[in-house]
DRENDOKE-226396 format. One record per residue (C-alpha): x, y, z. Coordinates in steps of 0.1 Angstrom, whole numbers, plus 5000, padded with zeros to 4 digits. Each point is the difference from the previous one (the first is absolute). Example, Ala and Ser with C-alpha at 12.3 -4.5 7.8 and 13.67 -1.06 7.14 Angstrom:
512349555078 501450344993 
END
This chain:
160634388124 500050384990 497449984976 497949745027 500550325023 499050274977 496849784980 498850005049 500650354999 498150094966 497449765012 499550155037 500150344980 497249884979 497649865021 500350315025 498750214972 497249774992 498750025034 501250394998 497550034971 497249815016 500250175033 499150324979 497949874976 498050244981 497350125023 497550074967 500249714983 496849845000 499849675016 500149704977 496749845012 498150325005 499550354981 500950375003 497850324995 501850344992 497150215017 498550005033 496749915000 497250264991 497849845021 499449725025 499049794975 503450044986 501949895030 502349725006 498549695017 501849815028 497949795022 500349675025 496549904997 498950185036 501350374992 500850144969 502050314990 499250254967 503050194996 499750334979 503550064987 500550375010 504050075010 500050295022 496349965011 499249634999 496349895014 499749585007 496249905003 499749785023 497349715006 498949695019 497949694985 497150045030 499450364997 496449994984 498450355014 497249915024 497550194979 496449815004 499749765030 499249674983 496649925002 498949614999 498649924967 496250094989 496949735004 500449984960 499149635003 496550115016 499150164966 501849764975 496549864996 499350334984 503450064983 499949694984 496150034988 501150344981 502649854985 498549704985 497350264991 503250214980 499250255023 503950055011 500350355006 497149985023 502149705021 502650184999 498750325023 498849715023 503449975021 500250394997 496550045019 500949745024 503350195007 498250275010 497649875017 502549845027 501650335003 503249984971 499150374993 500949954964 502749854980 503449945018 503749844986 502349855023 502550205025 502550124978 503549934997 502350305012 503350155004 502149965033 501850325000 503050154978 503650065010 501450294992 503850074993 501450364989 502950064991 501950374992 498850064962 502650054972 500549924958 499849634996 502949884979 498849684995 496949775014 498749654997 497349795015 500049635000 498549675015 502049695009 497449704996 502449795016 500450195033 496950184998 502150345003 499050324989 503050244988 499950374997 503550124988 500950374987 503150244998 499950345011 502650265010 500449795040 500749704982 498749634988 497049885020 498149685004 497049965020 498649645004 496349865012 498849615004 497849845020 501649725019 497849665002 502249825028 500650335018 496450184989 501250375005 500250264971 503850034993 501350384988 503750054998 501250324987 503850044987 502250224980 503850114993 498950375016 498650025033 496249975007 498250325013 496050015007 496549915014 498149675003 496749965014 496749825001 497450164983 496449944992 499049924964 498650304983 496350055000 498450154967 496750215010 497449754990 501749765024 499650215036 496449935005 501349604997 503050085021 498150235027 497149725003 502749735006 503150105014 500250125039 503250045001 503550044986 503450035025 503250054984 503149995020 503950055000 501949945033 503349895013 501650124966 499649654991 496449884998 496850134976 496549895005 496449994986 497349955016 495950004987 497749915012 496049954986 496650125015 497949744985 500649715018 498049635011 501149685013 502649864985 500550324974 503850144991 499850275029 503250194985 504049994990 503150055015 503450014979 503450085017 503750124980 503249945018 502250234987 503849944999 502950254985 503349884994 503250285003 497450285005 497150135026 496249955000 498150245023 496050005007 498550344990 496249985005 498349694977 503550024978 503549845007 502250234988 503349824986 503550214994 503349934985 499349595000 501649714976 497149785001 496650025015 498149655004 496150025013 498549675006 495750055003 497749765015 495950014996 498149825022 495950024995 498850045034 496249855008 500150145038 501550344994 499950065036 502949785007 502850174977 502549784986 502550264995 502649915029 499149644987 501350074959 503250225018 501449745017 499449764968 501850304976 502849975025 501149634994 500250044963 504150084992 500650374989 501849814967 498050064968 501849744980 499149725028 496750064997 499549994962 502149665002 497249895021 497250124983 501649904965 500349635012 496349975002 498650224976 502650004977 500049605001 495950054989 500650204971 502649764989 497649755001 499350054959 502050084973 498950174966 502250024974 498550134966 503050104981 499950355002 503150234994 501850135028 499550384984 496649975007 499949855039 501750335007 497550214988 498450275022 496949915013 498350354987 501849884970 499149704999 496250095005 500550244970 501249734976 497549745007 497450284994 501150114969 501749694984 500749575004 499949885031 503749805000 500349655021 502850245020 496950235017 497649705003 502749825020 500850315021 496050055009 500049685005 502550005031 498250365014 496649814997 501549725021 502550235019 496350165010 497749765009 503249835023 499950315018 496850045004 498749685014 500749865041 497450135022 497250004974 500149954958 500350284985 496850254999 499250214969 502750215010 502549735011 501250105031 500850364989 498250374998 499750315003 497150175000 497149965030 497049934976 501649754973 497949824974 497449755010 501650075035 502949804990 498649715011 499949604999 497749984966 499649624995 498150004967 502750024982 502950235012 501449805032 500249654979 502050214971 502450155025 500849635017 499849804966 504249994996 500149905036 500149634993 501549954969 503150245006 500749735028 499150275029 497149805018 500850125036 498650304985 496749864993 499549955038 499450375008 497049964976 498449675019 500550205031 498550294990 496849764993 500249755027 499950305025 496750124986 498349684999 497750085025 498750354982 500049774966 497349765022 497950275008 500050134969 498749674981 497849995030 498250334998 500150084967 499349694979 498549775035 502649744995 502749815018 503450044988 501950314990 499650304974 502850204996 499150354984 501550224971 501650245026 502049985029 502750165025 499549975036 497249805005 498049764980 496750065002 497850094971 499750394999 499850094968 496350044981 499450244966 497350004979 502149974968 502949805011 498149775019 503249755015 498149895027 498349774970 503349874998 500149635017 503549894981 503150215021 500049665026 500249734971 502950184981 501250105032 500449615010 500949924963 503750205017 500049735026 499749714977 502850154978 502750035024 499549625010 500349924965 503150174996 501849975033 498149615006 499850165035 497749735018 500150125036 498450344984 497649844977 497949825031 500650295027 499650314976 499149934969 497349714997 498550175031 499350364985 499149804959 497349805026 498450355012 499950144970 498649694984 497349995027 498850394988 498849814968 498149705016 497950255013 500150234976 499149864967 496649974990 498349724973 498550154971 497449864977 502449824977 501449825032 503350235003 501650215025 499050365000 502250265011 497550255009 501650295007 502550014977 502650284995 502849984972 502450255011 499350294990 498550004967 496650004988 498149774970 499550254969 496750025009 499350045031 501050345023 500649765030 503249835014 497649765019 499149684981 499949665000 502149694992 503250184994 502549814985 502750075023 497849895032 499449684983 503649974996 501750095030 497349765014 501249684980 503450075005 499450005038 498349705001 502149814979 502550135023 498749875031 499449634985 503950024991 501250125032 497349725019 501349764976 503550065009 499349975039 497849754997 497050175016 496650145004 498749704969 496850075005 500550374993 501949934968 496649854983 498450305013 502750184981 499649794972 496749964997 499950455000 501850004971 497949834980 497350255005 502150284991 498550224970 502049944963 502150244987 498650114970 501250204968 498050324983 499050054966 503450154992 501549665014 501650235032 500149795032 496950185020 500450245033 496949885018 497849664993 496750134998 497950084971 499650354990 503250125016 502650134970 503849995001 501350315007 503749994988 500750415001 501349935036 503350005017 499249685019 500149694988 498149765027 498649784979 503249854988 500849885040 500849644990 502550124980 502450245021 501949715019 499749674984 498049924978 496749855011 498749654991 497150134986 502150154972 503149804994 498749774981 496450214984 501350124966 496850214999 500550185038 503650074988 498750174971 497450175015 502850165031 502250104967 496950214984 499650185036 503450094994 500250114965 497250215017 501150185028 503550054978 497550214979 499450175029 503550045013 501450134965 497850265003 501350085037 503649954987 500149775030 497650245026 499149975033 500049775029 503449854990 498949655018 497649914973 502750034980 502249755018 497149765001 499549994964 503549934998 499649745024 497249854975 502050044966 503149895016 498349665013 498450024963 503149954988 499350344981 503350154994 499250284978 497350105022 502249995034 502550164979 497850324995 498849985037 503550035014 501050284975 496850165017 501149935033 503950104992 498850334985 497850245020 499549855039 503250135017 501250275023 503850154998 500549785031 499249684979 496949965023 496949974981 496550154992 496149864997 499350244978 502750074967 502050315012 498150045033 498649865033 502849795022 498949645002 502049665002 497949774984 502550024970 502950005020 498249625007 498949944969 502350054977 502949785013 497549744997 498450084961 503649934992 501249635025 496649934984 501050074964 502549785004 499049705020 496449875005 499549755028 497749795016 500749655024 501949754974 499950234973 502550284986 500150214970 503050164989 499650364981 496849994995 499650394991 503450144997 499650314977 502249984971 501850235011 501949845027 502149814975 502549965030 500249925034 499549785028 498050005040 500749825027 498749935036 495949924994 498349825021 497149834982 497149765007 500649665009 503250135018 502350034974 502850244995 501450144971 503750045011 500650164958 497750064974 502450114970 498750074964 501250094969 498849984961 501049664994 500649865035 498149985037 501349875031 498049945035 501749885028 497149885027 500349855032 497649795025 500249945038 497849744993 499849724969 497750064977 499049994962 499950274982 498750134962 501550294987 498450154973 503050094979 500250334979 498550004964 502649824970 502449875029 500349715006 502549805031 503349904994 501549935033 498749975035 500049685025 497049744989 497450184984 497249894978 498850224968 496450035001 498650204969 501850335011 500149875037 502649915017 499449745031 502850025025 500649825028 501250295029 502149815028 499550105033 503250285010 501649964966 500150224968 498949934967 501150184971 498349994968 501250144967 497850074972 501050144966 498150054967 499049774975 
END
């Protein structure tokens, strides 16, 4: 009985210091899913990213004087008041003449004169993408002891912790989806002493005559020792235009005071500070919604852990979604992330770092997406005149940044893309309208608060570009084929594919040889070898995106048994589309016309389209197109060796797209090494440029180079490993949602065995491509098929299949 007695006591004694010892967990131990810097960031670029998808947060890292950039998904700068599109199609009589003449440089001034003409005033980029405002938190200055900086991907914190001679402090930052308000909680062992205030982001000198020409008006407030505002407002303004921005703090201190000293709270002698920030874009500035965003601050609980419970469930759950396991030691998950930039620059990239980017990539582009997808910038930034205005780019850039969305199993996400389009169906309209005199819908290369057609160069002549509505709708098809969504396919999707398809009805024209024409023609944004000119004819890519749409559309009629008479319409289009055609090196060729040379010293890669997703009929089974897509990439490899990777980091991911699909391990190897190496900030957010220019398209991208190296898939059809570089001798990945509606619940490898775990909401037959010198030994009633494997999937149940080598 004694020793019953003592065992409870020991027991009660034991499990009192276990929760002792979590209660006061280490406060600078990095997170497990997430990373930790050891310096503040030099630079915005630098900063830690939280973000819900509406407002995002870019937190510097400073101790004692912390700034948080602060910003909102609809704050595009009214710069230019959008102008409809030009008459183009009144002079693509003329534009197509020069062109069939080879006369492209001359076509291409055509839109330019036009533009002027109808009072553009010269060459114009979309409103650009800018900062909200910063917060700004000082604190007495003294030696820092000790300091850390980390992000939590699970709960989409940011932590700032440091010693000093007051004590141990912890400041934290997220962006709450179900309570959408910036979060701050500052906390130490010592007491808290300071000032926090709103304060406008910094203008360089370059930047005034932007800011003085655009901005009437900036208000910043403290009041009530308890609230902050922010209010400013814009002098260009038109129907229907962002008019201005208001965003509001409620301040609370816990076992201290705060008192309002002119635009400044000032905070004394407190144990915890929590602010919780609300931006609103305001398009009737007249009517202030700052009493409105008060009393919503007020109903949110002054309890910092209640809130990041909340927030966590949602986002946290998301991120969770996918699991990437690629054996890495634990020595290296825990590396610093200046560190950890250092050693992929200057050694092997391990499995450990390409996991970790892996989760910041997705950790990012979570964030990131909710009102809108992500823009160049994702939903972060801080500088008023950012690259290519930061905006929606959408030949190329917008489909990188959303091309995880579906196969990491987050498909609610995809939504904030369709409704960015379906809103702006009525500027795509007049844009096929005006410019090209056709029905349907042309999306152009750039966007951000409107979608007209506004942008006309000489040299990079986009508004040549006819294909941003058919890859745009190839987005719409996808997510029915992996979701099997049929509500969305007939109200969203088959509607918007129909539009675009009706652009080429009326666009094509018959040449000579009794084939479509695609006169203009723009392959983005290269040039043949001989000619000066991006304008040209019969690009490759047009021709593509345009029989991918249309075989679309007879799938998606097919399916709802509709619109029959429009399917032989469809059908009897493709059979006057131009032949893809090989050059004399045996390189699949960029444009379809004679005369015009490849061009392979280019960081795009358009003429490989068919190739980034699935892979298109028109290859799988042509020995001699495969061939001639693998010398365009032995080519541009040429050209990226000599880069060392180089610029514009999305034609990187899109090769890897290609090789991956190729089932080109070695290649894809070398393209993720590239990608691992030089494209990331300290804050594990990444660049377009290596070393240089904040862009997400990576942070997009290269989650999906890597689901893609390991599973191909298209409806009935799965391939297992297909480009695993050899290094990844170990490891598994779980949670992908692929074509046909299949899930891969585990994917688990290792040298001499592979296991997949799939499941089906609905029955259906399956072939699984199984990895090279494997071959099944166990796994419900499948049938061997000369390295296939066909497996019935029944509906709600799992099937596990085990393969091992021969």
């Amino acid at each position: 009985m004694c020793r019953r007695f003592l065992y409870l006591i020991l027991s009660c004694l034991l499990l009192m210091g276990t929760e002792s010892a979590f209660a006061q967990a280490d406060p600078f131990a990095a997170p497990k899913k997430g990373f930790a810097s050891w310096l503040p960031a030099p630079a915005w670029e630098h900063a830690l990213l939280s973000g819900n998808g509406t407002m995002g947060a870019m937190v510097m890292g400073n101790p004692h004087d912390e700034t948080i950039i602060l910003n909102h998904a609809l704050l595009y700068l009214p710069n230019s008041q959008p102008l409809p599109p030009i008459d183009q199609a009144s002079r693509l009589a003329e534009i197509r003449s020069l062109i069939l003449q080879g006369k492209y440089e001359e076509a291409a001034k055509i839109p330019v004169e036009q533009s002027l003409k109808e009072g553009y005033g010269g060459h114009r980029w979309s409103d650009p993408y800018v900062p909200a405002f910063d917060v700004r938190l000082q604190l007495e200055p003294t030696n820092i002891e000790k300091y850390v900086r980390m992000v939590d991907f699970e709960t989409g914190e940011v932590k700032v912790v440091w010693t000093d001679k007051n004590g141990t402090y912890t400041r934290k930052v997220f962006v709450s989806r179900p309570d959408s308000a910036v979060v701050i909680s500052l906390k130490g062992t010592g007491k808290i002493n300071g000032r926090l205030s709103f304060a406008r982001r910094p203008v360089e000198w370059t930047q005034w005559e932007l800011i003085n020409s655009t901005i009437e008006s900036v208000n910043i407030e403290a009041s009530e020792n308890k609230w902050l505002s922010y209010r400013s407002g814009y002098k260009k303004r038109w129907p229907g235009s962002l008019q201005g921005y208001e965003g509001v703090g409620r301040v609370e201190v816990k076992g201290g005071t705060s008192l309002t000293e002119g635009q400044e709270m000032v905070i004394q002698n407190a144990d915890e500070v929590l602010v919780f920030i609300k931006i609103n874009a305001n398009y009737n500035y007249a009517q202030s919604q700052v009493a409105q965003i008060k009393q919503y601050l007020s109903g949110l609980p002054a309890d910092y852990q209640t809130l990041v419970n909340r927030h966590r469930n949602v986002h946290g759950e998301l991120f969770n979604r996918v699991q990437l396991n690629l054996g890495g030691g634990v020595q290296e998950t825990e590396l610093y992330s200046e560190t950890m930039n250092l050693k992929t620059q200057s050694g092997k990239v391990s499995p450990a770092i390409i996991e970790k980017q892996f989760n910041a990539a997705r950790y990012h582009i979570i964030s990131a997406t909710g009102t809108n997808p992500p823009n160049l910038q994702g939903i972060w930034g801080g500088s008023w005149t950012p690259p290519w205005s930061a905006d929606f780019t959408h030949d190329g850039n917008v489909e990188v940044a959303i091309s995880a969305l579906l196969t990491s199993r987050t498909p609610e996400l995809m939504l904030a893309y369709f409704d960015y389009h379906d809103e702006r169906l009525p500027f795509y309209r007049d844009n096929a309208k005006r410019m090209f005199g056709t029905r349907g819908i042309h999306v152009p290369s750039h966007t951000s608060s409107h979608g007209w057609d506004n942008h006309f160069d000489p040299i990079w002549c986009l508004s040549l570009w006819t294909g941003g509505a058919g890859w745009t709708a190839s987005f719409y098809h996808d997510y029915w084929l992996h979701t099997g969504d049929r509500k969305f396919l007939k109200e969203r999707a088959y509607p918007f594919m129909k539009e675009a398809a009706l652009f080429y009805e009326d666009f094509v024209t018959v040449g000579e040889d009794g084939k479509y024409m695609f006169n203009p023609s723009y392959s983005p944004e290269n040039n043949p070898t001989n000619s000066k000119s991006q304008a040209s004819i019969n690009a490759t890519m047009d021709v593509m995106i345009a029989k991918q749409l249309l075989r679309n559309c007879i799938n998606a009629a097919q399916e709802l048994k509709t619109d029959k008479v429009q399917v032989k319409k469809w059908q009897e289009m493709l059979t006057k589309m131009p032949t893809y055609e090989l050059d004399e090196s045996g390189a699949l060729k960029e444009w379809l016309w004679p005369g015009l040379q490849n061009n392979h010293q280019h960081r795009h890669l358009s003429h490989l389209y068919s190739l980034y997703d699935q892979i298109n009929p028109d290859f799988k089974n042509n020995p001699k197109l495969l061939a001639g897509a693998r010398k365009v990439i032995e080519e541009k490899m040429k050209f990226r060796y000599r880069e060392n990777g180089g610029e514009m980091v999305f034609g990187l991911a899109q090769m890897a797209f290609v090789t991956a699909n190729l089932e080109d391990a070695t290649t894809t190897a070398q393209l993720i090494d590239w990608l691992a190496r030089y494209y990331w900030t300290n804050g594990l957010a990444t660049y377009h440029n290596p070393g240089n220019l904040f862009n997400m398209d990576l942070s997009g991208g290269y989650p999906s180079v890597i689901m893609r190296a390991l599973v191909y898939s298209e409806p009935g059809l799965v391939k297992l490993l297909p480009a695993k570089p050899e290094a990844w001798e170990n490891g598994s990945i779980s949670g992908l949602l692929l074509r046909g509606g299949v899930l891969v619940n585990e994917l688990k490898w290792a040298p001499k065995e592979v296991t997949a775990v799939l499941h089906s909401d609905k029955k259906q037959m399956l072939t699984v491509q199984v990895p090279n010198g494997m071959r099944l030994v166990s796994g419900g009633k499948a049938e061997e098929d000369g390295g296939k494997v066909k497996v019935m999937l029944p509906a709600g149940k799992e099937v596990k299949l085990v393969f091992a080598k021969e």
